[in-house]
VOPAGU-2260 file (C-alpha; in pm, 1 decimal, decimal comma):
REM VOPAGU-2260
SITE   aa  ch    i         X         Y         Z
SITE  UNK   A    0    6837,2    9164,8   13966,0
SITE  UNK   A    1    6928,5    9201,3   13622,3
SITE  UNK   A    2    7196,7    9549,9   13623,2
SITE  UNK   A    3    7058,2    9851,0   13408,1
SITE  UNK   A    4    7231,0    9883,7   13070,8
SITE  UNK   A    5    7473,5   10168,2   13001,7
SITE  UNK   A    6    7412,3   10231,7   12634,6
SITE  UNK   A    7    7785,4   10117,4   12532,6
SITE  UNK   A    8    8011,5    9772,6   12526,4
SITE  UNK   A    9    8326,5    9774,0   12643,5
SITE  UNK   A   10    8504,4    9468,8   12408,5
SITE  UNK   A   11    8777,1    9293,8   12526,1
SITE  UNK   A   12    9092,5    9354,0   12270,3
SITE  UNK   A   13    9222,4    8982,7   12149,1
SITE  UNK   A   14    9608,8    8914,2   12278,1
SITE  UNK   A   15    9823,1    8815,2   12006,6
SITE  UNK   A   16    9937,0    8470,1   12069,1
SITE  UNK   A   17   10343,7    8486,3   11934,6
SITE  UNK   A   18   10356,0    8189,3   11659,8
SITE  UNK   A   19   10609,1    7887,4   11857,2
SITE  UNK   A   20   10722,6    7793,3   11468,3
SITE  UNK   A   21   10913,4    8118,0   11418,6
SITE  UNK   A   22   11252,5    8009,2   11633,7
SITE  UNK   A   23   11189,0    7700,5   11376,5
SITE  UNK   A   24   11189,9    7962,1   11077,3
SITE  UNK   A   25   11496,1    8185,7   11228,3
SITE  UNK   A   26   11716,2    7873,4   11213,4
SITE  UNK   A   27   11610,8    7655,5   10868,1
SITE  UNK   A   28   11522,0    7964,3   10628,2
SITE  UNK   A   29   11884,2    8123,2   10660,7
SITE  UNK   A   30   12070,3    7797,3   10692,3
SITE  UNK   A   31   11852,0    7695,2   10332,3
SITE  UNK   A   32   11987,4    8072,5   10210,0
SITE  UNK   A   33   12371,0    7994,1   10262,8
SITE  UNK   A   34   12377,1    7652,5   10150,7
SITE  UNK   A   35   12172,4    7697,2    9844,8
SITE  UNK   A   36   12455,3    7969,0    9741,3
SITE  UNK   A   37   12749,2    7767,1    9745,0
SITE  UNK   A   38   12568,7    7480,8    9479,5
SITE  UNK   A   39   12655,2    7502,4    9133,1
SITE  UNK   A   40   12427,9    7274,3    8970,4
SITE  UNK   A   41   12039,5    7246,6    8843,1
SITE  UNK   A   42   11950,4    6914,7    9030,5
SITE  UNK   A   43   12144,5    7006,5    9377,8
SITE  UNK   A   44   11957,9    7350,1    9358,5
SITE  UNK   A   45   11674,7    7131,9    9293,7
SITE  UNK   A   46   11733,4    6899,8    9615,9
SITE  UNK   A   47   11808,6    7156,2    9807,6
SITE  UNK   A   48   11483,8    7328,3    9790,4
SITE  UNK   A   49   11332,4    7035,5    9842,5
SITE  UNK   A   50   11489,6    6929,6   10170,0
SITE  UNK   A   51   11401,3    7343,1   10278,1
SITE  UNK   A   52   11011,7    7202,9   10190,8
SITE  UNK   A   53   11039,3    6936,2   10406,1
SITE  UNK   A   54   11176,4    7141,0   10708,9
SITE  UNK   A   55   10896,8    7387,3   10688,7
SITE  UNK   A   56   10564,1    7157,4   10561,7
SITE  UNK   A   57   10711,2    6820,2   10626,9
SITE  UNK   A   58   10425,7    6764,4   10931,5
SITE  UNK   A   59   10097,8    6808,6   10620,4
SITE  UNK   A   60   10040,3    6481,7   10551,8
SITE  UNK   A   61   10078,6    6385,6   10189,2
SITE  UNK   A   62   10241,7    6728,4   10082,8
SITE  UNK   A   63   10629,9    6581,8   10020,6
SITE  UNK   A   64   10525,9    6271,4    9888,4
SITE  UNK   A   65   10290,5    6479,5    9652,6
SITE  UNK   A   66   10618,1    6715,1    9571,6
SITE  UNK   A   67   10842,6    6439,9    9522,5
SITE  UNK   A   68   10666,8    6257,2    9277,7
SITE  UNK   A   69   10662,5    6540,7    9053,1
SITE  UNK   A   70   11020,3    6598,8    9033,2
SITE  UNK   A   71   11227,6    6538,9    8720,9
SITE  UNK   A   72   10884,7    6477,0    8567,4
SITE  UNK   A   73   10854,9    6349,3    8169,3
SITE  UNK   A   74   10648,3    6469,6    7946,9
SITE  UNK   A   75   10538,2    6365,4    7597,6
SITE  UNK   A   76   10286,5    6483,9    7364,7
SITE  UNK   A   77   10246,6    6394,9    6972,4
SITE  UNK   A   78   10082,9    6638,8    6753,8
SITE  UNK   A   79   10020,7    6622,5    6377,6
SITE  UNK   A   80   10388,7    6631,0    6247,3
SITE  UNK   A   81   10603,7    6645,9    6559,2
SITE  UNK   A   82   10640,3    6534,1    6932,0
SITE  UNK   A   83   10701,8    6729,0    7170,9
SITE  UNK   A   84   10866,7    6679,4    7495,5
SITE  UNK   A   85   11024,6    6795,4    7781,2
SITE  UNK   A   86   11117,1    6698,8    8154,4
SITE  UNK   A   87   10997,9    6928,1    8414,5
SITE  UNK   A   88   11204,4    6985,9    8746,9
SITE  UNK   A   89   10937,0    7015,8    8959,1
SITE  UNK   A   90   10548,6    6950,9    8894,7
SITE  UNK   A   91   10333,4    7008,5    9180,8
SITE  UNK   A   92    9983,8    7009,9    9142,6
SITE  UNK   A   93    9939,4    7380,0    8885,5
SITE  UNK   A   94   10322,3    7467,8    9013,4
SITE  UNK   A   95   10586,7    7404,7    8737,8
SITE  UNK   A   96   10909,7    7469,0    8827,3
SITE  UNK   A   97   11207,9    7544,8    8625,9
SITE  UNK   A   98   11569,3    7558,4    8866,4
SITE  UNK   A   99   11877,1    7718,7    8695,7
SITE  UNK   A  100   12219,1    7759,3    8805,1
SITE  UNK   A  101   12202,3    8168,5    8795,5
SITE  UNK   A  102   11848,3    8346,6    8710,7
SITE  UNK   A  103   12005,3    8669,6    8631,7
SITE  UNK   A  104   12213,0    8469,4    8327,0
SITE  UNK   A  105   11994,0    8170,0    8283,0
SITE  UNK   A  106   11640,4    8342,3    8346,9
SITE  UNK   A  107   11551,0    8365,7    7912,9
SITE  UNK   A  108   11604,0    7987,4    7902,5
SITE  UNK   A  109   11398,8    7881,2    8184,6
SITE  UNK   A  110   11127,8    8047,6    8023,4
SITE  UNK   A  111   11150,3    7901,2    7731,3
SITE  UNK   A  112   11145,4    7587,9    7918,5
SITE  UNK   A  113   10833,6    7684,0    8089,3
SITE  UNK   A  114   10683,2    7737,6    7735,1
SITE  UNK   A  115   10745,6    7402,9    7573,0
SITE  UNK   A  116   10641,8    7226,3    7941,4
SITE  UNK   A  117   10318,2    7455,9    7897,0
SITE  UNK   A  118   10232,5    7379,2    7526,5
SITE  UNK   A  119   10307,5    6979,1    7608,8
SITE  UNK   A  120   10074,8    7031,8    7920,3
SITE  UNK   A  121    9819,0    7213,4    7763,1
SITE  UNK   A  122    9821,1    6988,3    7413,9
SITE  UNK   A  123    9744,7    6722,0    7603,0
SITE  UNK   A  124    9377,5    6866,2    7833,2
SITE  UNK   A  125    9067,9    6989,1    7695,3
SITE  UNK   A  126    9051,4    7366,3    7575,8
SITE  UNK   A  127    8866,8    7593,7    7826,9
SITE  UNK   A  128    8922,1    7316,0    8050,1
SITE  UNK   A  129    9313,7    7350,6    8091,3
SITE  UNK   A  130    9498,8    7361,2    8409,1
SITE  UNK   A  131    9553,6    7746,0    8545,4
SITE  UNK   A  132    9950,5    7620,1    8530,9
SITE  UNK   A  133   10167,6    7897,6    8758,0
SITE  UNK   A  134   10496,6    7910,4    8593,6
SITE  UNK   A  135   10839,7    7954,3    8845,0
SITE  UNK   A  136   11147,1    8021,8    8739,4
SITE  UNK   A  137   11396,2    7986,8    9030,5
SITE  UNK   A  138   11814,4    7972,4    9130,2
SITE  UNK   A  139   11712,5    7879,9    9463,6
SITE  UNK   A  140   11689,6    8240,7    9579,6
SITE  UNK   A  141   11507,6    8416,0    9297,8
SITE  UNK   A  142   11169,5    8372,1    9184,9
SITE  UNK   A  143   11014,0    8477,7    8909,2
SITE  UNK   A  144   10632,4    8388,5    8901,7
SITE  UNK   A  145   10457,9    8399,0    8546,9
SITE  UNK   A  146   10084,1    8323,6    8432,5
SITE  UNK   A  147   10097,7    8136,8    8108,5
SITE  UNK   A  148    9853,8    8223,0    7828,3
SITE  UNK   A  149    9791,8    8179,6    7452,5
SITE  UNK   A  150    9623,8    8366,4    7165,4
SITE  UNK   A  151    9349,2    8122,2    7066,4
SITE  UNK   A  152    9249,8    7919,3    7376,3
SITE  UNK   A  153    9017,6    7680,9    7161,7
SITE  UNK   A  154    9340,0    7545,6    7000,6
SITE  UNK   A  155    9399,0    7189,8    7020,0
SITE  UNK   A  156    9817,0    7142,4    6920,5
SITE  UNK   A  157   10022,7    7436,1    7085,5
SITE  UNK   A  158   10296,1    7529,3    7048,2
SITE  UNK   A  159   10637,7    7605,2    7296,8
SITE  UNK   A  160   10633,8    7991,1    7086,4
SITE  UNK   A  161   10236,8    8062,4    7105,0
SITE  UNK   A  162   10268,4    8057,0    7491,6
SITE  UNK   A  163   10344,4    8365,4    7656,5
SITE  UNK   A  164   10424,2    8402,4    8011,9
SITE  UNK   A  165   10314,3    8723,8    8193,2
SITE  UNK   A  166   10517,3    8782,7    8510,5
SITE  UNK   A  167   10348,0    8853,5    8823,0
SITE  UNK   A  168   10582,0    8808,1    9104,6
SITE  UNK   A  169   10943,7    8819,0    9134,3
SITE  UNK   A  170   11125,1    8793,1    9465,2
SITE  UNK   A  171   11469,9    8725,8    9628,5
SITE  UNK   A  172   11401,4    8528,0    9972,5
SITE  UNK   A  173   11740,3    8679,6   10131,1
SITE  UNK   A  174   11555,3    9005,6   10102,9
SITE  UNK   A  175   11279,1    8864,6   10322,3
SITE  UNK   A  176   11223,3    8787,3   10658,8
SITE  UNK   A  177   11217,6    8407,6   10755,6
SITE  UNK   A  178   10890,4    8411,0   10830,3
SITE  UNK   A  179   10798,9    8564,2   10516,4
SITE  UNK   A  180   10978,2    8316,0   10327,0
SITE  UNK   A  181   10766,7    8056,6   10531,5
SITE  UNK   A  182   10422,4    8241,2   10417,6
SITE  UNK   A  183   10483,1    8305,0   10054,6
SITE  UNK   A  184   10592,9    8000,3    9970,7
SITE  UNK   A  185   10272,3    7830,8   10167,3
SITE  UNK   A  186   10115,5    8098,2    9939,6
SITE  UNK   A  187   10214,1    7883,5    9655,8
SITE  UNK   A  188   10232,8    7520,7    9747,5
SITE  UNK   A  189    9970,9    7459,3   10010,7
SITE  UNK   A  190    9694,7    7819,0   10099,4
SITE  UNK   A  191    9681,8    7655,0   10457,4
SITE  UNK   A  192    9780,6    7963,8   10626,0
SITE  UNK   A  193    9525,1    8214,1   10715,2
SITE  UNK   A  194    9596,3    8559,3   10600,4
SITE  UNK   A  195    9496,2    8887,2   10749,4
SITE  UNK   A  196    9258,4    9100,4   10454,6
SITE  UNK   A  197    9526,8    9321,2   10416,4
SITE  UNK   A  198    9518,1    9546,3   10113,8
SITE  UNK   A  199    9826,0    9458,2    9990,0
SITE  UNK   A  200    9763,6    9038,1   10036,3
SITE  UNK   A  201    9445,7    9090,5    9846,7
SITE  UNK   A  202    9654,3    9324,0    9554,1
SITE  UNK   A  203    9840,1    9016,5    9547,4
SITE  UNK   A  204    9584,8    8771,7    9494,4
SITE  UNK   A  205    9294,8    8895,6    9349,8
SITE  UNK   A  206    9484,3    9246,0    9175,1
SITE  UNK   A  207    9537,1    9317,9    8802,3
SITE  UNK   A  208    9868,2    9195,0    8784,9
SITE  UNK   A  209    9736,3    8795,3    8987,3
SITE  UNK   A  210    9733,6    8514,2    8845,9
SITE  UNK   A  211    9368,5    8486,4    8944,8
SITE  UNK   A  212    9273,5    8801,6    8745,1
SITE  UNK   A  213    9428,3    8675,2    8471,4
SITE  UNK   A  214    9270,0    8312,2    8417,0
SITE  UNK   A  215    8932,3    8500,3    8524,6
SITE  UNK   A  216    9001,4    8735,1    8247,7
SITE  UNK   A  217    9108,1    8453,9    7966,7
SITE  UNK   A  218    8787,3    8299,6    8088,1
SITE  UNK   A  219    8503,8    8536,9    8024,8
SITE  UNK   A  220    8692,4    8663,8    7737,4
SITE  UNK   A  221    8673,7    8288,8    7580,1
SITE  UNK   A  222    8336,5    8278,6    7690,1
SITE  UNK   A  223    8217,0    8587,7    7496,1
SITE  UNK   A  224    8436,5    8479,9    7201,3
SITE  UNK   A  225    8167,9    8172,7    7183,5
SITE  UNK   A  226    7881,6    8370,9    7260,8
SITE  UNK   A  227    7906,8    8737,2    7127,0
SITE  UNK   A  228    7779,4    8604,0    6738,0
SITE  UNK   A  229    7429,9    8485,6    6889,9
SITE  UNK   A  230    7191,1    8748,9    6750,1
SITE  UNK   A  231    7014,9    8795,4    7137,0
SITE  UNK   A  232    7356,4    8891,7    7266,3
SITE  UNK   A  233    7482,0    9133,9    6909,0
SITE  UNK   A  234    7145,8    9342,7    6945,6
SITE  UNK   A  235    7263,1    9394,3    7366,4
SITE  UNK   A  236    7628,9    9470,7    7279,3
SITE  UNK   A  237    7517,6    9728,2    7050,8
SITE  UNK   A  238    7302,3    9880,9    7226,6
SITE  UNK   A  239    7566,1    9960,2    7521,8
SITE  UNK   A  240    7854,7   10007,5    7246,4
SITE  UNK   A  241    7807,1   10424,8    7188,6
SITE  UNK   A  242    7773,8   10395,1    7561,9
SITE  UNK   A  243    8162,5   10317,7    7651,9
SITE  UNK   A  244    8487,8   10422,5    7620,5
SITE  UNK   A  245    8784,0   10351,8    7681,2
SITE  UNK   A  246    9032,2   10518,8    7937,9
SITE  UNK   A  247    9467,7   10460,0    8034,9
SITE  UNK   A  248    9489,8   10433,5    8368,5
SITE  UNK   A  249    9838,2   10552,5    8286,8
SITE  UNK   A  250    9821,2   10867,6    8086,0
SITE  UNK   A  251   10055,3   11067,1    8234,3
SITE  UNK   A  252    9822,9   11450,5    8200,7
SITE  UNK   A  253    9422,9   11467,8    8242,9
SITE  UNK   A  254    9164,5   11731,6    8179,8
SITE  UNK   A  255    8842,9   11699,1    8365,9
SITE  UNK   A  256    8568,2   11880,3    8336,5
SITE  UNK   A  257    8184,9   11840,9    8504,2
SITE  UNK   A  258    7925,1   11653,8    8325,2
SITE  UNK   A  259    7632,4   11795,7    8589,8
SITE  UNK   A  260    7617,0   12194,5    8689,3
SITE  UNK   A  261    7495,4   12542,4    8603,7
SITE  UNK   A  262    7833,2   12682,8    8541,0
SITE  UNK   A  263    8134,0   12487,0    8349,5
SITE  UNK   A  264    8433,8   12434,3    8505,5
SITE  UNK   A  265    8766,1   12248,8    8389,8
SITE  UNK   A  266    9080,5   12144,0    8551,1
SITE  UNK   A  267    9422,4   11999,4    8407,6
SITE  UNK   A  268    9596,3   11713,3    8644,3
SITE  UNK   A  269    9889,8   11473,6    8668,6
SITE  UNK   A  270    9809,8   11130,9    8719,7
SITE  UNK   A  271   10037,6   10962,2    9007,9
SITE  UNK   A  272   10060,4   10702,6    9287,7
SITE  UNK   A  273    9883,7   10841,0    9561,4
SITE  UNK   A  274    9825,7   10659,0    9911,2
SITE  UNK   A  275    9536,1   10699,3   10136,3
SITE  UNK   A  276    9378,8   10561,6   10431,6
SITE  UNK   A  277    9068,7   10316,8   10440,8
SITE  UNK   A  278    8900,3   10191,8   10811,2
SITE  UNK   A  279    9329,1   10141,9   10910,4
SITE  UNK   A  280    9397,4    9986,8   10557,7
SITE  UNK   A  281    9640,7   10171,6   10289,1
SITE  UNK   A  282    9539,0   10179,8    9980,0
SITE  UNK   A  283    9730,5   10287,9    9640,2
SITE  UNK   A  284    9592,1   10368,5    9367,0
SITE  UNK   A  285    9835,6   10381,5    9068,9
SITE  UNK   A  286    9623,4   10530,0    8799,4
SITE  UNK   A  287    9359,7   10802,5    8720,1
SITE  UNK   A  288    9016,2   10670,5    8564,4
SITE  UNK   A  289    8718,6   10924,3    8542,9
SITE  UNK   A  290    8373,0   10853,5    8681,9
SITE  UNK   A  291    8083,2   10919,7    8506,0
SITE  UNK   A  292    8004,4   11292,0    8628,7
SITE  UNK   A  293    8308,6   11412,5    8435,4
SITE  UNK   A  294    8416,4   11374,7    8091,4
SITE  UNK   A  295    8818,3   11320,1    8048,9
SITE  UNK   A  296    9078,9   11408,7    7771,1
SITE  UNK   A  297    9429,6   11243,0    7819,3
SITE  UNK   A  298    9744,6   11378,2    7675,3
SITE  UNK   A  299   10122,9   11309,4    7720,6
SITE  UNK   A  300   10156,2   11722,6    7733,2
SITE  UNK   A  301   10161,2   11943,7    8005,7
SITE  UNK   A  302   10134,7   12297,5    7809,7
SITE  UNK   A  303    9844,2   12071,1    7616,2
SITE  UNK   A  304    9677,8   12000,4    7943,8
SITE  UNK   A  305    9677,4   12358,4    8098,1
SITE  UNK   A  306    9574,0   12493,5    7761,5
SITE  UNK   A  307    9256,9   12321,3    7739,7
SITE  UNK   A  308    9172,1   12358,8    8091,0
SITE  UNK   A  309    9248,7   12764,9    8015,1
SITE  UNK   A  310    8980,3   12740,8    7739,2
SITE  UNK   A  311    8723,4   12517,2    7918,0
SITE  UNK   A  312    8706,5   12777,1    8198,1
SITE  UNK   A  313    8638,4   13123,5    8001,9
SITE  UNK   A  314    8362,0   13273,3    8113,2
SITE  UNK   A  315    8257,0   13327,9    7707,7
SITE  UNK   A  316    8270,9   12895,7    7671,2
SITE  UNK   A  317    8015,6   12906,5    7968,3
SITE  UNK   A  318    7784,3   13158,9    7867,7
SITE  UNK   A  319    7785,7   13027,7    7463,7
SITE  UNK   A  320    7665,4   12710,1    7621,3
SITE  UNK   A  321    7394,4   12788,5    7831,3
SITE  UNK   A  322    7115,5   12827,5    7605,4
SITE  UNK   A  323    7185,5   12438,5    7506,9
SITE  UNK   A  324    7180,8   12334,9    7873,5
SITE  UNK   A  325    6890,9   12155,0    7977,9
SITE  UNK   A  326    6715,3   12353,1    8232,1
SITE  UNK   A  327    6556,9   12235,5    8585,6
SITE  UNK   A  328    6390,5   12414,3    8908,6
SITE  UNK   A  329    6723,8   12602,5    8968,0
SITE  UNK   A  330    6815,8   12666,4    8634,5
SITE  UNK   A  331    7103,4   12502,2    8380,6
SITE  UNK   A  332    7156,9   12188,8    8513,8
SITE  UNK   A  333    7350,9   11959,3    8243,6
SITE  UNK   A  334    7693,1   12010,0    8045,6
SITE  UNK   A  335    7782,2   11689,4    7908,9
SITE  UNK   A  336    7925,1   11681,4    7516,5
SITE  UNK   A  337    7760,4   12014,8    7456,0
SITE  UNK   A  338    8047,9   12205,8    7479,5
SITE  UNK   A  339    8211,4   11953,1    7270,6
SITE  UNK   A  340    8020,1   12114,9    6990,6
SITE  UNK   A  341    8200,8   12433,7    7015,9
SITE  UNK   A  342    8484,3   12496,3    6753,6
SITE  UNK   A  343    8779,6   12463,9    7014,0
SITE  UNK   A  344    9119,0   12459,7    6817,7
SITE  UNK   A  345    9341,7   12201,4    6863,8
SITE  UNK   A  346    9663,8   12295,7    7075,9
SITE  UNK   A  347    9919,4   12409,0    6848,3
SITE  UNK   A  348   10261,9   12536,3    7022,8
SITE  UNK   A  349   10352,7   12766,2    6764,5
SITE  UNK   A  350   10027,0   13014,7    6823,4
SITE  UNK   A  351   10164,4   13280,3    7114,6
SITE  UNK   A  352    9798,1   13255,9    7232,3
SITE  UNK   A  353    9814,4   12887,0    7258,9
SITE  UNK   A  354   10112,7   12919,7    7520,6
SITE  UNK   A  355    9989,3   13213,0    7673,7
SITE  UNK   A  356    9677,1   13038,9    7765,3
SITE  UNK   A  357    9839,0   12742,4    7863,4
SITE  UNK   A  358   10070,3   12988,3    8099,4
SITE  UNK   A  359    9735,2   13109,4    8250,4
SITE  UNK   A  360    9578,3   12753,2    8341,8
SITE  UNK   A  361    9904,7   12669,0    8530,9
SITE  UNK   A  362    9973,8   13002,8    8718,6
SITE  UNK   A  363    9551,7   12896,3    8794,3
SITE  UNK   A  364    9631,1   12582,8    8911,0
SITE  UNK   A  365    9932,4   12650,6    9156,7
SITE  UNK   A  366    9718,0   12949,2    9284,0
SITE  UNK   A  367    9406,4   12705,9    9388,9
SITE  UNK   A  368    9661,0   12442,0    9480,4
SITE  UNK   A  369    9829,2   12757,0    9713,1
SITE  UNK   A  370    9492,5   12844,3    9873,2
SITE  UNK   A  371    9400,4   12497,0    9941,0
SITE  UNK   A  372    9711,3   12414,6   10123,6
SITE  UNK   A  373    9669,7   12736,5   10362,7
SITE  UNK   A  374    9330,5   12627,5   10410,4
SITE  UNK   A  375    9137,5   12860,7   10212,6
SITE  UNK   A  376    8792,4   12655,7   10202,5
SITE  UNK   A  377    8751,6   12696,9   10544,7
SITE  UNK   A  378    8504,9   12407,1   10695,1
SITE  UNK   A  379    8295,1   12524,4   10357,2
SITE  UNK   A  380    8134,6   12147,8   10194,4
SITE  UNK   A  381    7946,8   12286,5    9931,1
SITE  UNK   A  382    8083,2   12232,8    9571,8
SITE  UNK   A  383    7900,9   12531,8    9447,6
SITE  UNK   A  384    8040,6   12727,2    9707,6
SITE  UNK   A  385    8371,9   12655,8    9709,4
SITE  UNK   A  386    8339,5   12672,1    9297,7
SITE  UNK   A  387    8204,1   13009,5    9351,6
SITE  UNK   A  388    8483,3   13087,4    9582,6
SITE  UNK   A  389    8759,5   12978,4    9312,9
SITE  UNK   A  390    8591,9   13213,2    9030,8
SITE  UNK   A  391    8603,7   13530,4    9280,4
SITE  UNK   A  392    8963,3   13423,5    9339,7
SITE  UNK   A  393    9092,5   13403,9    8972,1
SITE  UNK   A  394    8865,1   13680,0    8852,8
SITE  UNK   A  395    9166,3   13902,2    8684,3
SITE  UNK   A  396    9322,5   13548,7    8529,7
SITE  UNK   A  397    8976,2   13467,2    8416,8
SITE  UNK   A  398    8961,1   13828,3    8242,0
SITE  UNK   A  399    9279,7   13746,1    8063,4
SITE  UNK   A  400    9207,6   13392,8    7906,0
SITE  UNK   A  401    8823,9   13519,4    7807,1
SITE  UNK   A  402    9032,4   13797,9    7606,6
SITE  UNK   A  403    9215,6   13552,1    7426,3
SITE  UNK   A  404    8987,1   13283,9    7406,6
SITE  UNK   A  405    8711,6   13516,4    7224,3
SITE  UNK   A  406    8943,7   13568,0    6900,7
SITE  UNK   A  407    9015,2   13181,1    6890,2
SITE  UNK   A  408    8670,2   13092,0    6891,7
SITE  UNK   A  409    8570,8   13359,2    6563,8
């Protein structure tokens, strides 16, 4: 007889199987670490590292005979009045590597290496078919990671100073654990690891700052380079142009203020790193960018930022506006750049009403902050509500910056 279901599954939770290569790791990475210190020279850096890859990936088959024969590479290309050419430490499949005796004294030459290795490389493929090169600039212990680019990817003949090299990674492997070491240089060399979807392995491959962003960028900006002149594609771009704008993630003040609503309402901020949570997952955020239901002004002043906010909120801005607002079942429903069209002055420090407002929308702004932290909302969801709420609060402040926001506006 087949046993009546319960309505829920109980799941089994996985074990975690320990990985039997770590003892392996605890032994080679910090042995590799203390030799590697002691050598003086490019090509027994060089070796060194080399004899660290075989301890750790020697078993893939193929992978150190692949390494090897890139070492001590030459390279040669002519172009129309010179020849360039260079010999690369280590060239492993999009990997160039550059080994110095000391990064922190050598690290401007290696890169400059990496340039003229790049511009041979790249002189020598088909543009917008070039190898995605990784650049590495290494003592042994230090790594710096760059993604090469140029100016004009349809060029043919490059040269070492039209390559730039945008750094992406740096890292000291003393600083890591030794099975860290092991995973981020498998990053590199060979992806045969499986990663967990963490936020911050996926920030690392995929972010703005990866190389994979990067060569995805160069890409589709190449590809609208060769396409944006075709008459089907001008009439589209146009037609979207008056439609965006443009926004710095790191602007360091923000005024918002709603694009949808019956009643106007403004507030200043600082944009900062903030963490939060996501199904187990943090997540940073590093910048500010406003969504579409609020309109944005950026400014590298505080007293700016509170001023405007101050003058956005006056009860007088709100009700000069509302006979322009579109209207719906429950009234005025839309904002947008209407209030735009009202003769705001532009912040000027040396008007006493200027500061004084700007006082205002910051004494505002800790108040709200203040009630928020003691839990003033309550289990209240409603926008309107709690909007509503926030007006009642700051009614006497409110009083104050509509007296001194009337004589600005005549």
């Amino acid at each position: 007889m087949e046993k009546p279901k319960t309505g829920r599954t109980i799941k089994e939770k996985a074990a975690r199987m320990p990985d039997i290569r770590e003892p392996k790791w605890d032994q080679i990475v910090p042995a590799y670490l203390e030799s590697v210190k002691s050598l003086s020279s490019e090509p027994a850096k060089s070796h060194r590292f080399l004899l660290l890859l075989n301890d750790l990936f020697g078993l893939q088959p193929g992978f150190i005979e692949d390494y090897v024969s890139g070492i001590e590479k030459y390279i040669k290309v002519k172009q129309k009045d010179r020849i360039l050419k260079g010999r690369v430490d280590e060239l492993f499949g999009n990997l160039i590597i550059e080994f110095e005796r000391d990064l922190d004294k050598k690290e401007i030459e290696a890169k400059e290496q990496l340039r003229k290795y790049v511009a041979c490389l790249w002189s020598q493929e088909v543009p917008h078919q070039r190898t995605p090169f990784l650049c590495v600039a290494s003592d042994g212990i230090r790594f710096t990671v760059c993604s090469p680019a140029i100016g004009d990817p349809a060029k043919t003949d490059i040269m070492p100073d039209e390559v730039r090299l945008e750094v992406i990674e740096q890292i000291d492997l003393s600083a890591l654990k030794p099975q860290e070491v092991y995973f981020w240089l498998d990053r590199y060399l060979l992806r045969r690891e499986i990663l967990a979807p963490k936020t911050e392995n996926i920030v690392k491959d995929f972010g703005v700052k990866s190389h994979a962003f990067r060569i995805a960028g160069q890409n589709l900006l190449a590809l609208w380079q060769s396409m944006k002149a075709k008459p089907e594609f001008t009439v589209i771009y146009e037609g979207w142009e008056k439609y965006l704008t443009s926004q710095n993630p790191q602007a360091k003040y923000l005024v918002l203020y709603n694009a949808h609503g019956t009643y106007l309402c403004a507030c200043a901020t600082e944009s900062y790193p903030i963490e939060f949570d996501i199904a187990g997952q943090k997540v940073q955020a590093r910048g500010f960018v406003a969504e579409s239901e609020t309109y944005c002004f950026e400014t590298t002043e505080k007293t700016e930022g509170n001023y405007l906010a101050s003058f956005l909120n006056a009860p007088v801005i709100d009700n000069m506006i509302k006979p322009m607002q579109a209207r719906g079942l429950w009234g005025a429903r839309h904002i947008h750049k209407k209030v735009l069209e009202l003769p705001i002055p532009q912040f000027d420090n040396s008007v006493p009403s200027h500061l004084e407002l700007a006082k205002l929308g910051e004494l505002c702004s800790h108040k709200v902050a203040n009630w928020i932290q003691i839990g003033g909302p309550g289990k209240i969801k409603s926008i309107g509500k709690l909007r509503a709420m926030v007006r009642e609060m700051l009614a006497k402040e409110l009083t104050e910056i509509d007296r001194l926001v009337g004589p600005l506006l005549n």
